[in-house]
C-alpha positions in Angstrom: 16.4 -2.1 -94.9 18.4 -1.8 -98.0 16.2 -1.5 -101.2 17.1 -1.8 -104.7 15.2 -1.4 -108.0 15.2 -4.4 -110.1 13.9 -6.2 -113.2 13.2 -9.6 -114.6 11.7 -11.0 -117.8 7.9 -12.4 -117.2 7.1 -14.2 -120.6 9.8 -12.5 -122.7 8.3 -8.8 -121.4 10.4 -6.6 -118.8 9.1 -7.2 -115.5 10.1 -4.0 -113.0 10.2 -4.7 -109.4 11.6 -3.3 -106.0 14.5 -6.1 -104.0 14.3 -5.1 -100.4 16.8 -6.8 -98.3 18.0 -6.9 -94.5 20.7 -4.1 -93.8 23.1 -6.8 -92.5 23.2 -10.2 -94.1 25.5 -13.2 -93.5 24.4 -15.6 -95.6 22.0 -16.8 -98.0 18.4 -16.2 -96.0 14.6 -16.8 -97.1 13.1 -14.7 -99.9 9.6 -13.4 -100.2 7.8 -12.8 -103.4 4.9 -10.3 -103.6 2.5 -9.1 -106.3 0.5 -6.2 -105.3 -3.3 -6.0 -104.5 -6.0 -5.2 -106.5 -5.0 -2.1 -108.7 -2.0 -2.2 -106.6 1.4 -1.0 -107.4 5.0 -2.5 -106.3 6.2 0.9 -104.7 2.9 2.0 -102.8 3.9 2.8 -99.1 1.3 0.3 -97.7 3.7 -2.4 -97.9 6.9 -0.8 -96.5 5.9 -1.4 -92.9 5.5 -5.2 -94.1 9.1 -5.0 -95.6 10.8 -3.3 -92.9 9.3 -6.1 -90.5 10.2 -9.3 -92.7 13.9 -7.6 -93.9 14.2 -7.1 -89.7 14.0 -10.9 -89.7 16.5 -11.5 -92.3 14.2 -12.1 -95.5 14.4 -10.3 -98.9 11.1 -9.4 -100.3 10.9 -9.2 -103.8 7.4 -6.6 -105.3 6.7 -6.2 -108.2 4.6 -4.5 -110.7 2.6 -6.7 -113.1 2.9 -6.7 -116.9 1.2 -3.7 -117.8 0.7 -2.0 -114.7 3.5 0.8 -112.7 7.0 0.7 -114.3 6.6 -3.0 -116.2 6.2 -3.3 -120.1 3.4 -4.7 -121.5 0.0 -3.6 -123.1 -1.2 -0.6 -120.5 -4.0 -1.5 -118.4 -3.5 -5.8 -119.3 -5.4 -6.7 -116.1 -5.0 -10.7 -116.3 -5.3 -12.9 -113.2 -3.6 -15.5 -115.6 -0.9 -13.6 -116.6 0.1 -12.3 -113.1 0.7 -15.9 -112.3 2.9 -16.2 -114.8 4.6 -13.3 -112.8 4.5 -14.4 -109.8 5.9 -17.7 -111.0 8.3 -15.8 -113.0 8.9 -13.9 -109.8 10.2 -17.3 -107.8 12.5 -18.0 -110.6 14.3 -14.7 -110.2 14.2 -14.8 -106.7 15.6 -18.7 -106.6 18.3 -17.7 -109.0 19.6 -15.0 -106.0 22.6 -15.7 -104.7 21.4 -13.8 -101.7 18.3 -16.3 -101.0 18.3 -19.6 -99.8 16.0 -21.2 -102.9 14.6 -23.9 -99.9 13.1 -20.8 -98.3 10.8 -18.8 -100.4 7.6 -17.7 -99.5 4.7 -15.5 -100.4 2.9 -13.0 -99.5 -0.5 -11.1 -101.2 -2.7 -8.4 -99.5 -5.5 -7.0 -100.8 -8.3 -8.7 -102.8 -6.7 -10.2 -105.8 -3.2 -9.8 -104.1 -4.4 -12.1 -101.6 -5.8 -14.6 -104.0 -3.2 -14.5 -106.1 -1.0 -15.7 -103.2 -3.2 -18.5 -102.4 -3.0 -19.7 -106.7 0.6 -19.0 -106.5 1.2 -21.7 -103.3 -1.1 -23.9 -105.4 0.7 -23.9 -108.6 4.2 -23.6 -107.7 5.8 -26.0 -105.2 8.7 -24.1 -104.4 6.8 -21.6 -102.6 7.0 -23.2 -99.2 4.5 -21.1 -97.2 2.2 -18.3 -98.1 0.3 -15.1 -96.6 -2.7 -14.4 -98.1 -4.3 -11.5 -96.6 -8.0 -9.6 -96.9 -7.9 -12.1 -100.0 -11.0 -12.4 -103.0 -11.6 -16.3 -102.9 -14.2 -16.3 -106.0 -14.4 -13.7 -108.2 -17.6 -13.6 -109.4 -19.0 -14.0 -106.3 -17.1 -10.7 -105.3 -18.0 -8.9 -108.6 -22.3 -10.2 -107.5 -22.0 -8.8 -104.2 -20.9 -5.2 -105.5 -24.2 -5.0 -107.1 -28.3 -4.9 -107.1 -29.9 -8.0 -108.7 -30.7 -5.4 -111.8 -27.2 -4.1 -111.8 -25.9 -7.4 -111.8 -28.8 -8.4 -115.1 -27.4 -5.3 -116.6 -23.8 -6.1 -116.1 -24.1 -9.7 -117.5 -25.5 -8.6 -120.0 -23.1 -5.9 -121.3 -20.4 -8.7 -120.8 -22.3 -11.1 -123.2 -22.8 -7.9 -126.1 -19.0 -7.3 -125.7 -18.3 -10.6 -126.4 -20.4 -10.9 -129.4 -18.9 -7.5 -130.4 -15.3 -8.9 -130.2 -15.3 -12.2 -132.5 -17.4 -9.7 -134.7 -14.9 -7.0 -134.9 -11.6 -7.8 -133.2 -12.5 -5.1 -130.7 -14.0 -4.7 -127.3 -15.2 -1.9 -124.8 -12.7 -0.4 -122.6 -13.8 0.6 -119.3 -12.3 2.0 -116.0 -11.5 -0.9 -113.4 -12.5 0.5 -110.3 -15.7 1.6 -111.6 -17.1 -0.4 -113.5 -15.5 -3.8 -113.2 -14.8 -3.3 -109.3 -17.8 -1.0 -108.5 -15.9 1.1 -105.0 -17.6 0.9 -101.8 -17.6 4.2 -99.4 -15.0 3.5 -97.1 -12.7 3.2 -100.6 -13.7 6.4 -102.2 -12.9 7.8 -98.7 -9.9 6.3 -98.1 -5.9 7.7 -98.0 -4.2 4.4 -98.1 -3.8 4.0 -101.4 -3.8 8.1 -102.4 0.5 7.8 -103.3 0.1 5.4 -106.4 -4.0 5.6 -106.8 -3.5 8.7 -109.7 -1.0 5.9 -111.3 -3.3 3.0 -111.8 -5.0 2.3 -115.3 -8.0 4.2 -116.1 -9.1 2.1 -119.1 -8.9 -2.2 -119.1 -11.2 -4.1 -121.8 -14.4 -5.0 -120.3 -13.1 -8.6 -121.4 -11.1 -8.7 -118.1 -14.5 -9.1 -116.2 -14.1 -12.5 -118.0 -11.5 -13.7 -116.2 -12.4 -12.3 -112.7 -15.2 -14.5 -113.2 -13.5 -16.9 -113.8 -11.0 -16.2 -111.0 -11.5 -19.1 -107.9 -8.5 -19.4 -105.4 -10.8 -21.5 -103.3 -10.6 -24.6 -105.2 -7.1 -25.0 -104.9 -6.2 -23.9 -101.6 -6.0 -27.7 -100.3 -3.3 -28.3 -102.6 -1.0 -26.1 -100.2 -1.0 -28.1 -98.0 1.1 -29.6 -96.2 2.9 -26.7 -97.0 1.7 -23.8 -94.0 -1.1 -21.1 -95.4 -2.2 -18.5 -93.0 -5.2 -16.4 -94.0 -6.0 -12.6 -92.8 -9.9 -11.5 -92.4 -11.6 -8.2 -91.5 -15.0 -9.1 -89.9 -18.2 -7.2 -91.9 -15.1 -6.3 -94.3 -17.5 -5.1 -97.2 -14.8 -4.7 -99.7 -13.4 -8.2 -99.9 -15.8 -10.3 -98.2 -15.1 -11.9 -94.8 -16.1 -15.7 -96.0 -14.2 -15.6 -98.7 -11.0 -15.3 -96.5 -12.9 -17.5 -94.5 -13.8 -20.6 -96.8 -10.1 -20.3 -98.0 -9.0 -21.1 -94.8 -11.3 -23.7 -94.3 -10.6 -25.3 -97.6 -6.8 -25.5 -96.8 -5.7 -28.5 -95.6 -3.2 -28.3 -92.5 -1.0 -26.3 -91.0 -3.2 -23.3 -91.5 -3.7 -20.3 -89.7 -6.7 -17.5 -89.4 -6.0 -14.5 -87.9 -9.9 -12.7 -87.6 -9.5 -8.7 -86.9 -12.8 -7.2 -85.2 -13.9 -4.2 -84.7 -12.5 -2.1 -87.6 -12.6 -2.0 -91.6 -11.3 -3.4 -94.3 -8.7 -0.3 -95.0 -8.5 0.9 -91.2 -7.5 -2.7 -90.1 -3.6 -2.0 -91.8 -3.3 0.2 -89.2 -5.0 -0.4 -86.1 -3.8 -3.6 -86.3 -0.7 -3.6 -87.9 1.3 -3.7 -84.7 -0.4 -6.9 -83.9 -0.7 -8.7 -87.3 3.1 -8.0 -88.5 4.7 -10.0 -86.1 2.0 -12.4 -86.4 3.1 -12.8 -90.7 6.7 -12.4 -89.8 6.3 -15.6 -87.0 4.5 -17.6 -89.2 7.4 -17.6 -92.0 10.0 -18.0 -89.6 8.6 -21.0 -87.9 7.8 -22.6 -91.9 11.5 -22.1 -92.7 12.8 -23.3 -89.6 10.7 -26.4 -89.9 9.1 -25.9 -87.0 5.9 -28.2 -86.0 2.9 -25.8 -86.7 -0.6 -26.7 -85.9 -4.1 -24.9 -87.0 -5.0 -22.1 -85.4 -7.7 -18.9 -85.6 -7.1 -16.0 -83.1 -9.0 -13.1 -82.9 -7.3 -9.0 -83.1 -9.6 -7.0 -81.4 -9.5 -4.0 -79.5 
């Protein structure tokens, strides 16, 4: 895998991203955009072991930090669902424009909460995607944002959004807050877990409070059946407590066909990259080769157990 650092503009502000590409290449091949996960940044090792996989096959992968977060320009800490599909769709464009990538044969792929929603409201929005990946996705964020609290927490919570509000048109200003505290509020398995431990120290520690906005706002489930007919394949953890398992669930079931769910038991929602990795690569790298090839797909749900 040959990797190279990169940049593009997203809405006239430097974009920074990583262009990972097969070590031999004959021709133009497929290209594969992705925007990190929740908090996530383009050059976190989590993802290489997807790269090396899909570059194996003979497809760039284009990651990317959003506006704000990593290496990218932009106002620190700008955590906007909105404006990271703007970079994704910005993303396409740069990767269309490669003379390197076959622009019939992009695809994407998101992991990780809003990484795999994003994915899904990417396929949605832009028609030259022509399959997506959307793995351990958030389907509706303020369903996600309920669940991570008590019915008093949640009172509390709703209620310190509505004073911040006020406070804003009053003043111009709002509360700043840390996002994996107290907008995502971290279960134990992620305060325990290594995964992330290369780029976690790198992540924003402040966001406004006014992103909660948006997250609430935030619903890739009512526009995953505009994929379609264009292949989605959707990644769950059973019990996964961190993004929960119906929401990769009703995404799939929303889709229209071909559509694929690939259900891992017995394992976690950060253990499952990899105990199962082995098992679920080939499974992403198969399911964008048989899209670009045109191959007739049909619906399908297996299970990964052990």
């Amino acid at each position: 895998m040959r990797e190279q650092r990169v940049s593009f503009f997203s809405e006239g502000t430097r974009v920074a991203g990583i262009l990972r590409r097969p070590d031999v290449q004959a021709g133009p091949g497929p290209g594969i955009v992705q925007g990190p996960g929740w908090l996530g940044l383009a050059d976190a090792n989590l993802y290489v072991r997807y790269h090396e996989a899909l570059t194996d096959a003979g497809m760039s992968v284009l990651i990317f930090d959003y506006r704000g977060f990593g290496d990218s320009a932009g106002d620190r800490g700008a955590l906007s669902p909105g404006m990271q599909l703007q970079d994704l769709i910005n993303a396409v464009s740069y990767v269309e424009s490669d003379a390197a990538v076959d622009p019939h044969a992009i695809g994407v792929f998101g992991s990780g909460g809003t990484g795999g929603g994003n994915a899904v409201l990417l396929a949605a929005a832009d028609s030259r995607v022509k399959c997506a990946v959307s793995q351990v996705p958030v389907a509706d964020g303020a369903d996600w944002l309920r669940r991570m609290r008590t019915a008093d927490e949640w009172a509390a919570f709703q209620e310190r959004l509505a004073a911040d509000r006020a406070h804003r048109v009053a003043t111009g200003e709002g509360e700043r807050v840390h996002p994996r505290e107290e907008i995502m509020i971290p279960t134990a398995e992620r305060r325990a877990t290594t995964v992330k431990r290369d780029v976690d120290g790198r992540i924003p520690t402040s966001v406004p409070l006014s992103a909660a906005d948006e997250i609430l706002r935030y619903r890739p489930v009512d526009v995953s059946g505009l994929i379609s007919p264009r292949p989605l394949m959707v990644i769950a953890v059973e019990g996964d407590n961190v993004t929960p398992t119906d929401h990769a669930t009703a995404l799939y079931e929303a889709a229209g066909s071909p559509k694929k769910l690939i259900m891992q038991r017995n394992t976690t929602h950060y253990a499952a990259y990899d105990q199962y990795g082995d098992r679920v690569i080939p499974q992403i790298v198969g399911w964008f080769e048989a899209c670009f090839r045109g191959d007739t797909m049909s619906d399908e749900v297996i299970e990964v157990s052990e």
